[in-house]
C-alpha positions as CSV (number, residue, x, y, z in Angstrom):
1,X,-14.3,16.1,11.9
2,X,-11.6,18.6,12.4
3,X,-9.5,19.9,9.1
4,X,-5.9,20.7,10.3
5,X,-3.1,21.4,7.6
6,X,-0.3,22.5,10.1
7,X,1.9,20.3,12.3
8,X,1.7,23.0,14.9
9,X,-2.4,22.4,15.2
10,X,-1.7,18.3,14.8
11,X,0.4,18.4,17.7
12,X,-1.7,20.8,19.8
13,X,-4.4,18.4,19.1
14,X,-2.8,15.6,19.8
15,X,-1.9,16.2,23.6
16,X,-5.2,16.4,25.0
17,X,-6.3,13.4,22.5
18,X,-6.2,9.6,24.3
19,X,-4.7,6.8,22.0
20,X,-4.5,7.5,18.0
21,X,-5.0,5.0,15.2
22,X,-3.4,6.8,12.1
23,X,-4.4,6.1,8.4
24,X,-1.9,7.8,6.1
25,X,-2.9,8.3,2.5
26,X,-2.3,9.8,-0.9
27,X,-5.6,10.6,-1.1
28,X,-8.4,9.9,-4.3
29,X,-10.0,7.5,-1.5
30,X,-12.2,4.5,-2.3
31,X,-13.7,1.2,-0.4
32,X,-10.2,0.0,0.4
33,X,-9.4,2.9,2.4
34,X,-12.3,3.3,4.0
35,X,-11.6,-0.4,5.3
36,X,-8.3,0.6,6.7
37,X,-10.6,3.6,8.5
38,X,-13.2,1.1,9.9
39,X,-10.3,-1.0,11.4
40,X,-8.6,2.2,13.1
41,X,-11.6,3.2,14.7
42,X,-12.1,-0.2,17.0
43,X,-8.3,-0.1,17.9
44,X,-8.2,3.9,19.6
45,X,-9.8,6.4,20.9
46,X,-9.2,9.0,17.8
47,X,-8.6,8.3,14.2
48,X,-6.6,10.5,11.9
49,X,-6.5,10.2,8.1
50,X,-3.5,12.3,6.3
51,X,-4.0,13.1,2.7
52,X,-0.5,14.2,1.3
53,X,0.4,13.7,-2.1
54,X,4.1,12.5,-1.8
55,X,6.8,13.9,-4.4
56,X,9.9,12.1,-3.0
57,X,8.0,8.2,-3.7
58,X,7.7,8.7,-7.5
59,X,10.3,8.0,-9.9
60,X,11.1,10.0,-12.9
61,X,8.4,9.6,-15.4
62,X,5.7,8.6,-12.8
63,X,2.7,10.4,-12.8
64,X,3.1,13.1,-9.3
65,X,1.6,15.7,-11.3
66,X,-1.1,13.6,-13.0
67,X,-2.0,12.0,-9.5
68,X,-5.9,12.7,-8.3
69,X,-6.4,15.3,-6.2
70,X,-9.9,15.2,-4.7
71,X,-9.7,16.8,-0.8
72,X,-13.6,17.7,-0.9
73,X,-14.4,14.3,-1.6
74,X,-12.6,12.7,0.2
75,X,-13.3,14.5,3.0
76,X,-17.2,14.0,2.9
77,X,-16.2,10.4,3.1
78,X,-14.0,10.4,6.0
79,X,-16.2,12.5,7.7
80,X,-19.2,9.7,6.8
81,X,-17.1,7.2,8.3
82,X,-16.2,9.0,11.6
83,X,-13.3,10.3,11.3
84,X,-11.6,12.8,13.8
85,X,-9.0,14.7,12.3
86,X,-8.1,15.0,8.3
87,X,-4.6,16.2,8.1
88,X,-4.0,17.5,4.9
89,X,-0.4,19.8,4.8
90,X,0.5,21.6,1.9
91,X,4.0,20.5,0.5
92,X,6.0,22.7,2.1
93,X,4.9,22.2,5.9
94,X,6.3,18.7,5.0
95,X,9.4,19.8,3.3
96,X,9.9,23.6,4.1
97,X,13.6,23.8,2.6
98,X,12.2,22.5,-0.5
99,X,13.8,19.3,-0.4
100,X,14.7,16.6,1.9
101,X,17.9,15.5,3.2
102,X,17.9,13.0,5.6
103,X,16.0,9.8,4.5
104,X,15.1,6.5,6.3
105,X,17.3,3.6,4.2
106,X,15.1,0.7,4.0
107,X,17.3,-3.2,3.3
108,X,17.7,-4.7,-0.2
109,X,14.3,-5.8,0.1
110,X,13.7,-1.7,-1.5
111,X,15.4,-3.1,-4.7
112,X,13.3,-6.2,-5.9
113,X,9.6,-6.7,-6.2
114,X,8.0,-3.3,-7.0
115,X,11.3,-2.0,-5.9
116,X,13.3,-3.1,-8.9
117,X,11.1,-0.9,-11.7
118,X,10.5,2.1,-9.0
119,X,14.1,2.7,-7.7
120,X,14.3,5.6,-4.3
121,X,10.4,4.3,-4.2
122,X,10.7,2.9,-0.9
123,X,13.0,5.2,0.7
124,X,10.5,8.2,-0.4
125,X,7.6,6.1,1.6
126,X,9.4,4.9,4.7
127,X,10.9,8.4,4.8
128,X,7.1,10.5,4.7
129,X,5.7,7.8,7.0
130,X,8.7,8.2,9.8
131,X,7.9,12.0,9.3
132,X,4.3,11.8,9.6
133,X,4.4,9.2,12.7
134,X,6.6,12.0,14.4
135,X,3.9,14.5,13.9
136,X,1.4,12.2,14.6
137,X,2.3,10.2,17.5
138,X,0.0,7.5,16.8
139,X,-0.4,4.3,18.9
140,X,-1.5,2.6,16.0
141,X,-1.0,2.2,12.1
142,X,-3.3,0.8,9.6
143,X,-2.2,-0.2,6.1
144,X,-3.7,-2.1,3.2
145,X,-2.5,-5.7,2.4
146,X,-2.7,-4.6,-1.2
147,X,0.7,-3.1,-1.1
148,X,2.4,-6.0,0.3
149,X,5.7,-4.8,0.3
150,X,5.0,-1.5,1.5
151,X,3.3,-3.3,4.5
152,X,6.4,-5.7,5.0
153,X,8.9,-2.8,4.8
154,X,6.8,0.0,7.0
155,X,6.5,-3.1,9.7
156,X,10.6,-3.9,9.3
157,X,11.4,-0.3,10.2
158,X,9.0,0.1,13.2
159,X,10.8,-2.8,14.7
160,X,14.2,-1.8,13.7
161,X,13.6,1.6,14.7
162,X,11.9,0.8,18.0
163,X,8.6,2.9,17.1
164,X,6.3,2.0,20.1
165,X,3.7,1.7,16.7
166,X,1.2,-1.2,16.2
167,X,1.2,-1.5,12.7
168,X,-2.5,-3.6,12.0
169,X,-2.2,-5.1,8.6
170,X,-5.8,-5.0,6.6
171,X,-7.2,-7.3,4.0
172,X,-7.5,-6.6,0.7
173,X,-11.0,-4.8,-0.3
174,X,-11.8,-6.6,-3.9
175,X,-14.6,-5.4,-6.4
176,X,-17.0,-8.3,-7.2
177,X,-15.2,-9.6,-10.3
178,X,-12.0,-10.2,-7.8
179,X,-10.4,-6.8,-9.0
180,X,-8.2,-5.5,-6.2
181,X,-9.3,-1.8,-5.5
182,X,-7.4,0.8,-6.3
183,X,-6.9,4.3,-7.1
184,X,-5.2,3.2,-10.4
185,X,-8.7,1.7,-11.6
186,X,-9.4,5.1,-12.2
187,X,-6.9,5.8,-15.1
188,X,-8.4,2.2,-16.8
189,X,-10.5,2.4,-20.0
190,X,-13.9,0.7,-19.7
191,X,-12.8,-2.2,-21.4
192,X,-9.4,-2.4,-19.5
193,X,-11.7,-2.3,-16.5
194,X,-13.8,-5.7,-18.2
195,X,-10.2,-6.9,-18.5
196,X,-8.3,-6.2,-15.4
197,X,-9.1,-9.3,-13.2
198,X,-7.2,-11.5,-15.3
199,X,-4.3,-10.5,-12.9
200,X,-6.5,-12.1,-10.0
201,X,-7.5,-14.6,-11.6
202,X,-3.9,-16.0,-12.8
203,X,-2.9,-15.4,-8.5
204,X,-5.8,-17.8,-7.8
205,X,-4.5,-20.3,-10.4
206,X,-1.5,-20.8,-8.6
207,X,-2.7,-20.7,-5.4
208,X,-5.0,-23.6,-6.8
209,X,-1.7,-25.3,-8.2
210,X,0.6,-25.0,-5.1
211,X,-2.4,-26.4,-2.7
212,X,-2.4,-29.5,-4.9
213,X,1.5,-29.4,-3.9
214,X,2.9,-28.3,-7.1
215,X,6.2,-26.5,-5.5
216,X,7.7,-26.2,-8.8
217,X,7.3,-22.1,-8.0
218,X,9.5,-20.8,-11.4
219,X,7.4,-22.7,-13.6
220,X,4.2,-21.2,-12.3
221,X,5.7,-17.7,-12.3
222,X,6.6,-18.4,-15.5
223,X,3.6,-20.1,-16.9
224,X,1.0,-17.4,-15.3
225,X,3.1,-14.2,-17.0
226,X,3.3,-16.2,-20.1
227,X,-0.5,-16.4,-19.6
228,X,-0.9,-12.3,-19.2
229,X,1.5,-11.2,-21.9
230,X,-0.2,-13.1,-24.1
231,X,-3.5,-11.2,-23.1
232,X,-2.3,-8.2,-24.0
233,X,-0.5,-7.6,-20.6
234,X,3.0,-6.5,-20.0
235,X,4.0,-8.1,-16.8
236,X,6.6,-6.6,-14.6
237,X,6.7,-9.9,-11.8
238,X,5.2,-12.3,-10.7
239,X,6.6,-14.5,-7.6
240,X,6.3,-16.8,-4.5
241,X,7.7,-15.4,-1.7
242,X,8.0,-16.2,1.7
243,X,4.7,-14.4,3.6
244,X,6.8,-12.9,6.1
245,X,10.6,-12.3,5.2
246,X,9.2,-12.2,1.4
247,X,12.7,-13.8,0.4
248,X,11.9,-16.5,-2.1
249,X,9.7,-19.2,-1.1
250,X,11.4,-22.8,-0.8
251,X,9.4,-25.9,-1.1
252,X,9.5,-26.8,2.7
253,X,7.6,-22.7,3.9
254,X,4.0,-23.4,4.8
255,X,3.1,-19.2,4.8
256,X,3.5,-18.3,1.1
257,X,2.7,-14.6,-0.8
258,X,2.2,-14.7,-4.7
259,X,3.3,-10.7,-5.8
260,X,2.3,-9.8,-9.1
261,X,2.9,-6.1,-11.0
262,X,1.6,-6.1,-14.6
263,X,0.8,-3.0,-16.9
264,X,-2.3,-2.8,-18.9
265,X,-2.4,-0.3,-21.1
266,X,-1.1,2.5,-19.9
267,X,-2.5,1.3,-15.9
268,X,0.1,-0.4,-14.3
269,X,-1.6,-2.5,-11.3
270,X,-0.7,-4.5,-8.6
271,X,-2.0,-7.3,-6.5
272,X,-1.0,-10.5,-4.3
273,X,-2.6,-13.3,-2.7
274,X,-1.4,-14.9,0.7
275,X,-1.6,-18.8,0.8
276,X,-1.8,-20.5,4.2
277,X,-0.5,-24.5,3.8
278,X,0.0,-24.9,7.7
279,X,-3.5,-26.8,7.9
């Protein structure tokens, strides 16, 4: 595994390389992206993993500067796994004036769901991606399920954009209790840990619920956050969506997404769970 931290090696790299499955990350790696490396590696020739630690996705008051930084790490694991190249560019190869000024505008769809209590959160990720598929040139994207709405959005602006990009969408990667992994776990206490697959567990109730054909979707919302607060949670959503558009599910959609965001303690974690009703 090669360890390149300019574009100007990436790209001399990258025209002698055949096709390219890219895996772009923050870094602090576990299982989940390992996954997303697994599934690169049987759709191209070369797999390349970026770690960059994006400024322009966090809000004010988010934790940039408290984010993990562990490139030795992670780099033993994505060599372990087979990886070809690691990009890993300091902050200013990305942004060498210091700031950017020309962003990629995702729809409204940036404003609701995660959206809503991260505001300029999407336009920061759709903005490093399109930068780092430019450098890149990958045939091939791989991104976690996990961050549903990242996955719906990155997809919307490949096709809008016309990015000759396959973006492969990749299950979720759950710990044995159900807890979806994450490098958030990291910041939970050990009994927050013992706790956190109530959020889970409250998807899979109304999954269980709407399978039975209960389709009265603001009550279950309602019911399951009810259910959380009262656990010591502080819920930020939780909704039925449409799997694909993610506009709100109706009673008649057979392809349904449950989204949750809840805080616990000071952890705030996501999760979802996709329910097929076609069969």
């Amino acid at each position: 595994m090669q360890i390149l931290s300019t574009i100007a090696e990436l790209r001399a790299w990258r025209k002698q390389a055949g096709t390219v499955a890219f895996v772009p990350t923050m870094g602090n790696l576990h299982n989940g992206h390992l996954s997303l490396v697994q599934e690169a590696r049987k759709n191209a020739d070369a797999v390349v993993v970026s770690i960059f630690v994006n400024r322009i996705q966090f809000g004010q008051g988010e934790d940039f500067d408290k984010y993990p930084r562990t490139l030795e790490q992670d780099a033993e694991k994505l060599q372990q796994v087979g990886v070809d190249i690691l990009f890993a560019p300091a902050e200013e190869e990305l942004y060498p004036t210091g700031k950017q000024l020309y962003f990629v505008e995702p729809p409204m769809l940036q404003n609701e769901l995660c959206g809503k209590s991260r505001p300029g959160h999407f336009r920061g990720v759709t903005t490093v991606v399109s930068k780092l598929f430019n450098i890149v040139q990958p045939n091939v994207a791989c991104f976690g399920k996990k961050d549903y709405q990242q996955l719906a959005v990155l997809t919307g602006m490949v096709q809008d954009l016309n990015m000759n990009i396959r973006i492969i969408p990749v299950a979720i990667e759950r710990a044995s209790n159900g807890l979806a992994l994450s490098s958030r776990n990291g910041y939970l206490t050990k009994e927050e840990l013992h706790q956190a697959p109530q959020l889970y567990q409250q998807l899979l109730a109304i999954a269980a619920e709407i399978k039975k054909g209960n389709t009265d979707y603001t009550t279950l919302e309602q019911k399951a956050t009810t259910a959380l607060n009262q656990q010591g949670w502080r819920v930020d959503y939780i909704e039925i969506r449409q799997a694909h558009s993610l506009v709100k599910a109706q009673p008649s959609d057979k392809e349904i997404v449950i989204l949750a965001a809840a805080v616990l303690g000071r952890t705030r974690l996501i999760d979802n769970l996709e329910v097929d009703l076609s069969h």
